[in-house]
N, C-alpha and C positions, 0 to 999 in steps of 0.2 A: 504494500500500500504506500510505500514510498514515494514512489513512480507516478501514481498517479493526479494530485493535483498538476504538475508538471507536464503530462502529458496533455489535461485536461487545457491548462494555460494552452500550450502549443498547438493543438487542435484550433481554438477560437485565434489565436494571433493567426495560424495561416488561414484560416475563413476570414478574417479579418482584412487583411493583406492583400489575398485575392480579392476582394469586394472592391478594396479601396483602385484597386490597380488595373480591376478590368468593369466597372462603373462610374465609381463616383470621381475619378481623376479625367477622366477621356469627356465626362459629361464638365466637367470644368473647364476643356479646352475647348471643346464644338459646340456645347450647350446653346451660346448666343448668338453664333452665325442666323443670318438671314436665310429666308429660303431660296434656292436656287434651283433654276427651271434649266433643262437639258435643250439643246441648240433649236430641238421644232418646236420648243415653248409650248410642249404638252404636258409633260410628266413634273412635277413641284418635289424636291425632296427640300426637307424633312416635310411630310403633308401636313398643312396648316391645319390648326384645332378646328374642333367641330364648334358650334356655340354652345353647345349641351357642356362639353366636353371644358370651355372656358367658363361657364357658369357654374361650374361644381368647383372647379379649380378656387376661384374666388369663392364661393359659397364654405370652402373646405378652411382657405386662408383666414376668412374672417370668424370661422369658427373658432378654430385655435389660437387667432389672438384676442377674440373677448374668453378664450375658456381658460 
């Protein structure tokens, strides 16, 4: 039983690490780009929010700053 807090650490540090390294760091460098339409200016990436989809957004934001 040694072993195991130790292990338990190092399990969560690499879930940890990987999260930060293949989410939340790549979403801090592309996150705020614009959208950008491909040359026939048919296809949009990243596809712009739906309004449903920006009304929950704020709906969600304001919840957890008045709660």
């Amino acid at each position: 039983m040694k072993g195991f807090t130790p292990l338990v650490l190092g399990i969560l540090a690499t879930l940890a690490f990987s999260w930060l390294g293949l989410a939340y760091i790549p979403d801090l460098q592309i996150g705020h780009l614009d959208p950008q339409s491909d040359e026939e200016g048919t296809d949009i990436y990243p596809m712009p929010k739906s309004g449903m989809q920006r009304a929950a957004r704020l709906h969600f934001r304001s919840a957890r700053v008045a709660g």
